[in-house]
C-alpha positions as CSV (number, residue, x, y, z in Angstrom):
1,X,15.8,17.0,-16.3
2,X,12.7,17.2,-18.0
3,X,12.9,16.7,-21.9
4,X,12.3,19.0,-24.2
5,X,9.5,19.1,-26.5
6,X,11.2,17.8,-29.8
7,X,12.6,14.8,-27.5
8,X,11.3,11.5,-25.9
9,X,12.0,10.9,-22.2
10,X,14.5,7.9,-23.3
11,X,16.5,9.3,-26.1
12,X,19.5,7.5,-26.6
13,X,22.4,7.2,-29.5
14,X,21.4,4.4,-31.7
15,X,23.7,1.6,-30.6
16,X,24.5,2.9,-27.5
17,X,24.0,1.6,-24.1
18,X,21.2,3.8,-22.6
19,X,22.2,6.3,-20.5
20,X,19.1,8.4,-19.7
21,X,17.0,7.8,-16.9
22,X,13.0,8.8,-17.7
23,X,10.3,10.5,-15.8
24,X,7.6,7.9,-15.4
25,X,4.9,10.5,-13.9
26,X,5.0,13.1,-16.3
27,X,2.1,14.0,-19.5
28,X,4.8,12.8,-22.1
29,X,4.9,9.0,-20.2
30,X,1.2,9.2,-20.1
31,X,0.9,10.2,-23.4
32,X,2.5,7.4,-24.6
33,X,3.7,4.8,-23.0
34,X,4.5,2.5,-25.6
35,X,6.9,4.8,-27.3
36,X,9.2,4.7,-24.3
37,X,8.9,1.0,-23.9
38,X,9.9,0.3,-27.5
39,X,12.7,2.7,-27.2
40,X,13.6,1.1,-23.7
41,X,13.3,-2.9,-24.8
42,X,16.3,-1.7,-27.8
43,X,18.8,-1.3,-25.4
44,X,17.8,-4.6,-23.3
45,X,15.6,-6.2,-20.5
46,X,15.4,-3.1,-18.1
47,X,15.8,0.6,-17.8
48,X,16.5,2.8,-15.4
49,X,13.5,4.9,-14.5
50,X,12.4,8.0,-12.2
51,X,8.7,6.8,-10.4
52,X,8.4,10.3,-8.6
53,X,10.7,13.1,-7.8
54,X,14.3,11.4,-5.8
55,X,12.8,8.1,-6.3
56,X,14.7,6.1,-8.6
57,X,14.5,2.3,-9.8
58,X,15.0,-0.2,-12.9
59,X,12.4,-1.2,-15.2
60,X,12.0,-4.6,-16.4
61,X,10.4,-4.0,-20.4
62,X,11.4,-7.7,-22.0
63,X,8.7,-10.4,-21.3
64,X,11.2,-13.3,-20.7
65,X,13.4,-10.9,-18.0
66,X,9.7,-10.2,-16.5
67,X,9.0,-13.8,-16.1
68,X,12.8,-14.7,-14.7
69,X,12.2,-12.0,-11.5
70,X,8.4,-12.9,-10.9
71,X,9.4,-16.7,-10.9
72,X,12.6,-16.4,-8.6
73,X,11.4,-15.3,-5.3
74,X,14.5,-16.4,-3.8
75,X,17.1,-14.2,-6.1
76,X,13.8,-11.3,-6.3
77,X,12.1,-10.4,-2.4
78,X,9.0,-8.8,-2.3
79,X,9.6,-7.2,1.1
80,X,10.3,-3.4,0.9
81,X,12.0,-2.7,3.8
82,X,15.5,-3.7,1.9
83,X,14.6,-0.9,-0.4
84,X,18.5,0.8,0.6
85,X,17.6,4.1,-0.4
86,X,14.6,4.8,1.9
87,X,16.6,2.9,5.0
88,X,18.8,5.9,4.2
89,X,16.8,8.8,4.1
90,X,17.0,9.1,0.2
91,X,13.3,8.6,-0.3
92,X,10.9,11.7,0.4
93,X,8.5,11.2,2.9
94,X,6.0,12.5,1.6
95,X,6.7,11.3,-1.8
96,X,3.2,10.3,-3.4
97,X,4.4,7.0,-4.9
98,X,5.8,5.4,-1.0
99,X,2.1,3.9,-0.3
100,X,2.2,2.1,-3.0
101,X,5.4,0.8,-2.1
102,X,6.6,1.0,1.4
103,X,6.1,-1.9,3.6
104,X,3.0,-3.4,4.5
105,X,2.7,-7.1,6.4
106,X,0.8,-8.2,3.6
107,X,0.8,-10.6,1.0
108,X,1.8,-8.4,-1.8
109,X,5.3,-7.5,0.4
110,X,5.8,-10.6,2.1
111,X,8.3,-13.8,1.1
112,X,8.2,-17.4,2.1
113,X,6.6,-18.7,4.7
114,X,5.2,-15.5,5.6
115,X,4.3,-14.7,2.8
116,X,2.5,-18.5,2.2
117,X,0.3,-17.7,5.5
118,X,-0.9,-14.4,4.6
119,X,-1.5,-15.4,0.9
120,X,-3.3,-18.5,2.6
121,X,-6.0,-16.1,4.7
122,X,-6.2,-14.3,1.8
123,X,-7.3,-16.8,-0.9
124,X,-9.9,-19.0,1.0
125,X,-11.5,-15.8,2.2
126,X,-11.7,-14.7,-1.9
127,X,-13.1,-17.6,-2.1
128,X,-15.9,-17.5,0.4
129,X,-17.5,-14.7,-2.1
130,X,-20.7,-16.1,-3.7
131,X,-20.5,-15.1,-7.6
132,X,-24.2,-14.8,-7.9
133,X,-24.2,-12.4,-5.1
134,X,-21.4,-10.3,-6.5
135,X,-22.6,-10.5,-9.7
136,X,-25.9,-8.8,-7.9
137,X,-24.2,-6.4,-5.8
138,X,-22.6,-4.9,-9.1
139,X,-25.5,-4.7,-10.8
140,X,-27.2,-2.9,-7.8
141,X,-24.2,-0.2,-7.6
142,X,-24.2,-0.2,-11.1
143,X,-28.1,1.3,-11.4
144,X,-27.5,3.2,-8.4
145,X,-24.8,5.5,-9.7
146,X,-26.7,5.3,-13.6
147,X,-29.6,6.8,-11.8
148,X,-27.5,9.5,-11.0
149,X,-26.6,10.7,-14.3
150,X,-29.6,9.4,-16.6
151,X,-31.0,12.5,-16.9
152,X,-28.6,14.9,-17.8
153,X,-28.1,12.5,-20.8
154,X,-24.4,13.4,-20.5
155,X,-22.0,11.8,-18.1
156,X,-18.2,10.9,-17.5
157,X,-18.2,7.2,-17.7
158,X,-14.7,7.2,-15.4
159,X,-15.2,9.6,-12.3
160,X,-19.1,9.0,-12.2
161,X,-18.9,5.1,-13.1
162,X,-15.9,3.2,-13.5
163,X,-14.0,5.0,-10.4
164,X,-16.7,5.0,-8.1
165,X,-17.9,1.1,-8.6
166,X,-15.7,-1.0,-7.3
167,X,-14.8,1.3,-4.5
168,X,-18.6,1.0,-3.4
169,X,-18.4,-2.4,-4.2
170,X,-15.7,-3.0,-2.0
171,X,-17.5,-1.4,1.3
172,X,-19.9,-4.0,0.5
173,X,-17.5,-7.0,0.2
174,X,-15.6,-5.4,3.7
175,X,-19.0,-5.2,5.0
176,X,-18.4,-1.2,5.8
177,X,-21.0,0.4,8.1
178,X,-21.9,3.8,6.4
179,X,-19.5,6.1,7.8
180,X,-16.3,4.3,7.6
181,X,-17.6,3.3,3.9
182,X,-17.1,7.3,3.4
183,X,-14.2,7.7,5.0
184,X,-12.3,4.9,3.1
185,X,-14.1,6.0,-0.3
186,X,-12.3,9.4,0.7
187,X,-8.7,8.3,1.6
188,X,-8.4,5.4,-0.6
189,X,-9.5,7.3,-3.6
190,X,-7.2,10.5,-2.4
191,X,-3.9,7.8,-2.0
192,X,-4.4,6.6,-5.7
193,X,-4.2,10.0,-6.5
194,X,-1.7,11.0,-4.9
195,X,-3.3,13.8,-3.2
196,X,-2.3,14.5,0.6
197,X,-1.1,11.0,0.8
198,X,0.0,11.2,4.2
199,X,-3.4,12.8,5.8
200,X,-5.2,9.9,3.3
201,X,-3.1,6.9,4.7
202,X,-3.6,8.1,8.2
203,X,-7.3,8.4,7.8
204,X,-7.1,4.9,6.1
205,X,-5.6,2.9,9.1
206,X,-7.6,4.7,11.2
207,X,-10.8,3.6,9.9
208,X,-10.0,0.1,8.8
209,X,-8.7,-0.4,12.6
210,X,-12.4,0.6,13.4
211,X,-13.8,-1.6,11.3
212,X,-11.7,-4.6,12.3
213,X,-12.5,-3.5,15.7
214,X,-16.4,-4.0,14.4
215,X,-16.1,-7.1,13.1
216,X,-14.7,-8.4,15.7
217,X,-17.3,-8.2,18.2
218,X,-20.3,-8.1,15.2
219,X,-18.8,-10.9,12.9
220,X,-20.3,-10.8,9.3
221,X,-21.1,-12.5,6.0
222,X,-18.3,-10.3,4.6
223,X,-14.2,-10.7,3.8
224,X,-13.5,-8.6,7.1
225,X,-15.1,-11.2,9.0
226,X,-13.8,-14.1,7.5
227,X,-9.9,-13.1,7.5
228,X,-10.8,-12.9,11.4
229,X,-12.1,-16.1,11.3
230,X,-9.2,-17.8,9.5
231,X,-7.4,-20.1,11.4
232,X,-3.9,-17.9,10.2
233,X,-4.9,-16.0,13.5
234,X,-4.4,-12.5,12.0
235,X,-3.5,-9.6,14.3
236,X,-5.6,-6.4,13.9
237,X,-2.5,-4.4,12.3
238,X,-2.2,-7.9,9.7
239,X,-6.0,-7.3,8.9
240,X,-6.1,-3.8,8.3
241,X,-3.3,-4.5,5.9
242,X,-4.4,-7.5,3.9
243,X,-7.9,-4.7,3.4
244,X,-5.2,-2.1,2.6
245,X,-3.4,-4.7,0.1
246,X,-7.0,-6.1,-1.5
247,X,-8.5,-2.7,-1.9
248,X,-5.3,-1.3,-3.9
249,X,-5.0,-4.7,-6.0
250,X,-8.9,-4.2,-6.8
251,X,-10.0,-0.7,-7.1
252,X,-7.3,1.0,-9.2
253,X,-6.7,-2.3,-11.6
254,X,-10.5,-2.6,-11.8
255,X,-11.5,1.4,-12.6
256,X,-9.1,1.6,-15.1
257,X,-10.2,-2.0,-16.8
258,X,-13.5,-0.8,-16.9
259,X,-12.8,2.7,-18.2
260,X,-10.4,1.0,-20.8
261,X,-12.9,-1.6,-22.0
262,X,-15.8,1.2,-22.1
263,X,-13.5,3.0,-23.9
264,X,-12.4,0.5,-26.5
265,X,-15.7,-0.8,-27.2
266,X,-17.0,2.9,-27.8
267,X,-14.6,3.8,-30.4
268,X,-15.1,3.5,-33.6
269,X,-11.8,1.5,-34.0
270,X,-10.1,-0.1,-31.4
271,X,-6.0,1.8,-30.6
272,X,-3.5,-0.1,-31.9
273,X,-5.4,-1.9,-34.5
274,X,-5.7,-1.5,-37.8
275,X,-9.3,-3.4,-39.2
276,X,-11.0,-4.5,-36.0
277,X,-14.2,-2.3,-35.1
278,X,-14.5,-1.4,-31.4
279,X,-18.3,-1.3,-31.6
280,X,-18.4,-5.1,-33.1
281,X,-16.6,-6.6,-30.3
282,X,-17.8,-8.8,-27.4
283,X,-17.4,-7.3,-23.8
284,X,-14.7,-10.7,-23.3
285,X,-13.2,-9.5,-25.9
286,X,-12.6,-6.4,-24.9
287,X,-11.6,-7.1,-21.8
288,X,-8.6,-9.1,-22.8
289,X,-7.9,-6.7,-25.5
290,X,-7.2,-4.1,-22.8
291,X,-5.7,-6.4,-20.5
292,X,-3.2,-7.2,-23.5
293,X,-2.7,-3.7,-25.0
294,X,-3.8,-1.4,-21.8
295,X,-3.1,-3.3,-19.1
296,X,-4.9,-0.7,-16.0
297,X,-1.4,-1.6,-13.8
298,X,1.2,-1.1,-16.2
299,X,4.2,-0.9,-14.4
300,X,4.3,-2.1,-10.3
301,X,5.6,-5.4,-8.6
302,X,8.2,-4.3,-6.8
303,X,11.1,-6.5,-6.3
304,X,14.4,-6.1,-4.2
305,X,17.3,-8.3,-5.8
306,X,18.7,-9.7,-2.6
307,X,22.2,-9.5,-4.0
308,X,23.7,-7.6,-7.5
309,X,22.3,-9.5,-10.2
310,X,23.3,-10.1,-13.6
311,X,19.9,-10.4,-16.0
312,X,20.9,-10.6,-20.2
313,X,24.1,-8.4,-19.6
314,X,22.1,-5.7,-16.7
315,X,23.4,-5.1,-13.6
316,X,20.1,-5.1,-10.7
317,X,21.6,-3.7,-7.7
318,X,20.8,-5.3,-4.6
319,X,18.1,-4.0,-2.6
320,X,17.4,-1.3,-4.9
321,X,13.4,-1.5,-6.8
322,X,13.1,-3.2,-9.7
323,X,9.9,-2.6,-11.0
324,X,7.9,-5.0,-13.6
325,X,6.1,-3.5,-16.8
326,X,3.6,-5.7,-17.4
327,X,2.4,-3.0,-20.5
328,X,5.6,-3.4,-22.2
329,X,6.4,-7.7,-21.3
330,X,3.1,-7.7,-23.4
331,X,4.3,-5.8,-26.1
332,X,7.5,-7.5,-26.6
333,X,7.9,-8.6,-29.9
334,X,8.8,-12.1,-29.1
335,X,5.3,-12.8,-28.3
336,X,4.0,-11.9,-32.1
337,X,2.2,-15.3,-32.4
338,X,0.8,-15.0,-29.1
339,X,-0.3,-11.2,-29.5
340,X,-1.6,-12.1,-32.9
341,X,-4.3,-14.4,-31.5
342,X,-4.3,-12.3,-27.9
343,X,-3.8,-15.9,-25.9
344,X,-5.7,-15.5,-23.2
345,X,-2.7,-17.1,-21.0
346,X,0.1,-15.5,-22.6
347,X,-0.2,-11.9,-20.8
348,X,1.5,-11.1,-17.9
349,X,-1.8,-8.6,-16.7
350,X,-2.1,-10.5,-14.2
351,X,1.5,-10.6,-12.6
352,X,2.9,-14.4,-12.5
353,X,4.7,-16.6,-10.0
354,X,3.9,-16.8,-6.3
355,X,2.7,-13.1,-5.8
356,X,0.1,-14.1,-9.1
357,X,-3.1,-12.2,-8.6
358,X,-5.2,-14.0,-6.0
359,X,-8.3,-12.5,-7.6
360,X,-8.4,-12.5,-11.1
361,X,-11.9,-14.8,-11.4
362,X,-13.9,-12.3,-9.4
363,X,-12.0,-9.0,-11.1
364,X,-13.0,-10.3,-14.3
365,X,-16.5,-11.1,-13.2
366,X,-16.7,-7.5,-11.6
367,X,-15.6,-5.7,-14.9
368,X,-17.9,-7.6,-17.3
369,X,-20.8,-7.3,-15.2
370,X,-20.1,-3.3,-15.0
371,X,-19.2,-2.9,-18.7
372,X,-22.5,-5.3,-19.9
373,X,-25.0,-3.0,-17.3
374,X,-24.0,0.4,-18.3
375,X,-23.8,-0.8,-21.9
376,X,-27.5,-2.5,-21.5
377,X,-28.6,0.4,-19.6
378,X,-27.9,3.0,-22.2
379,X,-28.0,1.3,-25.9
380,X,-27.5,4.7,-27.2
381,X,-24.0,5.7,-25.6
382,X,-21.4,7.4,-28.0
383,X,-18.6,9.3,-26.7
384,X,-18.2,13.0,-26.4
385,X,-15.3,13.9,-27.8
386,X,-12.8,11.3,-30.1
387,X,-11.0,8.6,-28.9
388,X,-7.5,10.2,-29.9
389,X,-8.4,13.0,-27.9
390,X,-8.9,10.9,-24.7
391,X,-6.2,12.0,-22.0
392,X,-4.4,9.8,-19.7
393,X,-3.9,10.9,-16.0
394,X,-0.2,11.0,-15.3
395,X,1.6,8.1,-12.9
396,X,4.1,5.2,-13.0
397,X,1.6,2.6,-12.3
398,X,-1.4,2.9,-14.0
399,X,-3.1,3.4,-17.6
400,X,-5.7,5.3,-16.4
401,X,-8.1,7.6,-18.2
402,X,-8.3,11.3,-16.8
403,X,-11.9,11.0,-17.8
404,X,-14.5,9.4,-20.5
405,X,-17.1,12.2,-21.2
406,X,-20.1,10.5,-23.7
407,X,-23.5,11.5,-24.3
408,X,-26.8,9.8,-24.7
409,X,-30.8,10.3,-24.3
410,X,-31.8,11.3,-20.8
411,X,-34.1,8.6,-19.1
412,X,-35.9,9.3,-15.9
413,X,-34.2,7.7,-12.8
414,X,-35.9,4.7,-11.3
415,X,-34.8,5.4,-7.5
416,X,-34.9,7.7,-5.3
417,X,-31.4,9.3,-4.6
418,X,-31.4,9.3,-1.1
419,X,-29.1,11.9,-0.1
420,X,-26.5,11.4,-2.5
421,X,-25.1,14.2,-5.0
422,X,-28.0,15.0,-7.4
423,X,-28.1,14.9,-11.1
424,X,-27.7,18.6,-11.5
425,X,-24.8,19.2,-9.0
426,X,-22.8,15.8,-9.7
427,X,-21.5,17.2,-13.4
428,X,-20.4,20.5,-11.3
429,X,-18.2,18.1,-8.6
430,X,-16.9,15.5,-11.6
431,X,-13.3,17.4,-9.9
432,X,-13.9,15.9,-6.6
433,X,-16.4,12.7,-6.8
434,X,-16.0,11.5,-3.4
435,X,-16.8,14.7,-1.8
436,X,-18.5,13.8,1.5
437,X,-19.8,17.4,2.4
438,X,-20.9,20.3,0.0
439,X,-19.8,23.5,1.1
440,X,-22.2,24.6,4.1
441,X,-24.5,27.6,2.8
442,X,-24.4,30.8,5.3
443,X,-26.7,29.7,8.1
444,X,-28.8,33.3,10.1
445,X,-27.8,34.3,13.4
446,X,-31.3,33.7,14.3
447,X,-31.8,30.5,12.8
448,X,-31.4,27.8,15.1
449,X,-30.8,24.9,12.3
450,X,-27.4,23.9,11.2
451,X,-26.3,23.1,7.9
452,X,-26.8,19.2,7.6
453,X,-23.6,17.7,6.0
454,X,-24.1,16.1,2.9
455,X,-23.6,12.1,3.2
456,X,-21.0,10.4,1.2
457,X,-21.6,7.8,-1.3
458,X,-21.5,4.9,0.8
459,X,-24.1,6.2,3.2
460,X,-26.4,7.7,0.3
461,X,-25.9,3.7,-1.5
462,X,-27.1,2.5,1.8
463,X,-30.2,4.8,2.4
464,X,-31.5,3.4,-0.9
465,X,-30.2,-0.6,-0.6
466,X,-30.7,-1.9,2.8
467,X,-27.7,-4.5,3.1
């Protein structure tokens, strides 16, 4: 039941045991987060929580209970097909919330030794990537999408910058030809979304199979390549996975770290604070600032208890999802020293215990790179409209801006566009950014020429940077 406007979506009786179980995808969660976790951590270490319609789990919100189920695989299994209530039909379908969470032979839903193999492939391919290169390849995206916007001397830093970075980015790293680039701009941006989620994950695996297929035969300088070359022997459905699982653990977390940083360091006082000036900070800074306070996944590690378990006087019920908020284990107040000096180590942004981010090194490289180019590239940004007035796009997982309008002296752009959305039609499609085809105009009988279809970002990044 949706609560009314007077209420919060976890009202309880002070002193009572929580009864209430809250909507995590609704305006009121979005709006503010923090409320509910504070409400939540009163009653102890977890709550029970609604991700999407008829999909129910518990929410770990105390940083100690966080730690105890991502450091006890053996009591905590990553692998989603225990999840009870979508073995028995419970779960929609077509519920937009099941591919972030149904099964995958991945890392990220994978236990022991499994788990250790895939992780294994995984890592030592990560760590193939040259820094200086990606630092490059950033910075190449990065004046490539500036150039379309510099002239309007308006833009929105999220759907024209910070969402559509590292998903370029990572047709680069993939080593994506240009029309399977497209097509995986397309779905994956549609799947985090949650728009047609079942058309976008079946257009998804279909194009990552081809590009497996690809790289098989025309082996690369590229992650694709070197997860076939690992000596873990991945099968074709293990590859097109571990790029499902390294594309959802990069793009989303990274978009919204970027958007939050730009945000942060735009404002004229940081939110939450109460004397430290947004404009005055480092881009370092305001990284960790936002992975401390705005973490861009707030709520996801899914774990199955593999047995009822009893955490600080909760009952986890076995193989049902307990989720981990990483936004609210930061907030706890047991962590005031910490959060007064914002350790650097202290966070849990970046998950802990054998599932522990794989890539935070390069993710952090990515982000500071992005934030210090557009920031260098335009001296003169200022936002649109005030901070407070920001909104934040509905979902269980994220903190994620709906948009970040600013406004700044037009400049001419440096390259050519080649083929991609112009300046003056990309503000008109800021509701649809990875549109791959504007609408075809009425062609005459007579004429013999067909509408051309419009190339997608990928393809139009390629025509201009030969790679």
């Amino acid at each position: 039941m949706d609560p009314s406007p007077t209420s919060h979506p976890y009202d309880a009786p002070t002193g009572c045991p929580v009864q209430h179980q809250a909507s995590l995808y609704g305006p009121e969660f979005a709006a503010d987060p923090h409320r509910f976790y504070d409400e939540a951590r009163t009653h102890g270490p977890a709550a029970p929580i609604e991700l999407a319609p008829g999909v129910d789990a518990t929410l770990i919100v105390q940083h100690e209970a966080a730690l105890r189920v991502l450091q006890n695989p053996a009591l905590f299994a990553r692998d989603s097909r225990r999840w009870a209530a979508l073995r028995e039909g419970e779960v929609p379908m077509d519920s937009p919330v099941l591919p972030m969470m149904v099964y995958r032979p991945n890392c990220l839903f994978t236990d022991g030794a499994e788990h250790l193999r895939l992780r294994k492939a995984v890592t030592e391919s990560l760590a193939r990537l040259n820094s200086s290169r990606l630092s490059r390849d950033v910075e190449r995206i990065a004046d490539y999408l500036i150039d379309q916007f510099s002239e309007r001397g308006t833009a929105d830093l999220l759907n024209e910058y910070a969402k559509l970075l590292p998903l370029l980015l990572f047709n680069q790293i993939f080593g994506c030809p240009g029309d399977i680039g497209d097509r995986l701009t397309r779905s994956m941006s549609a799947i985090f979304d949650g728009e047609d989620v079942l058309r976008a994950n079946a257009e998804l695996t279909e194009c990552l199979m081809e590009l497996v297929s690809i790289k098989r035969r025309q082996p690369g300088e590229d992650v694709t390549s070197w997860l076939i070359q690992h000596p873990a022997g991945l099968r074709d459905e293990e590859l097109k996975d571990q790029l499902v699982m390294l594309m959802g653990a990069g793009v989303e977390p990274e978009r919204n770290l970027i958007g939050n940083a730009l945000l942060l360091m735009l404002s004229g006082r940081q939110p939450g604070a109460s004397d430290r000036r947004g404009s005055g900070m480092l881009v370092e800074d305001a990284l960790d600032d936002v992975l401390w306070n705005n973490p861009p996944i707030a709520n996801y590690a899914t774990h199955f208890p593999v047995r009822d378990i009893e955490l600080n006087g909760t009952t986890l019920k076995a193989d049902t999802p307990v989720l981990i908020s990483f936004a609210a284990a930061n907030s706890d107040p047991h962590l005031t020293d910490a959060r007064q000096t914002l350790s650097k180590g202290a966070h849990l942004a970046w998950g802990a215990g054998p599932h522990v981010c794989p890539a935070k090194s390069p993710a952090t490289l990515i982000a500071l790179t992005a934030v210090e180019k557009i920031l260098n590239a335009v001296p003169d940004l200022a936002l649109a409209v005030p901070a407070a007035g920001m909104a934040w796009r509905p979902g269980p997982f994220h903190r994620a801006l709906v948009a970040l309008p600013v406004r700044f002296t037009p400049t001419p752009a440096r390259r050519t566009t080649g083929g991609a959305p112009q300046p003056a039609a990309v503000s008109a499609q800021l509701s649809d950014p990875y549109r791959t085809a504007a609408p075809a105009a009425a062609t005459p009988r007579h004429s013999a020429e067909q509408p051309k279809k419009q190339k997608g970002w990928w393809s139009s990044f390629l025509d201009v940077f030969r790679v």
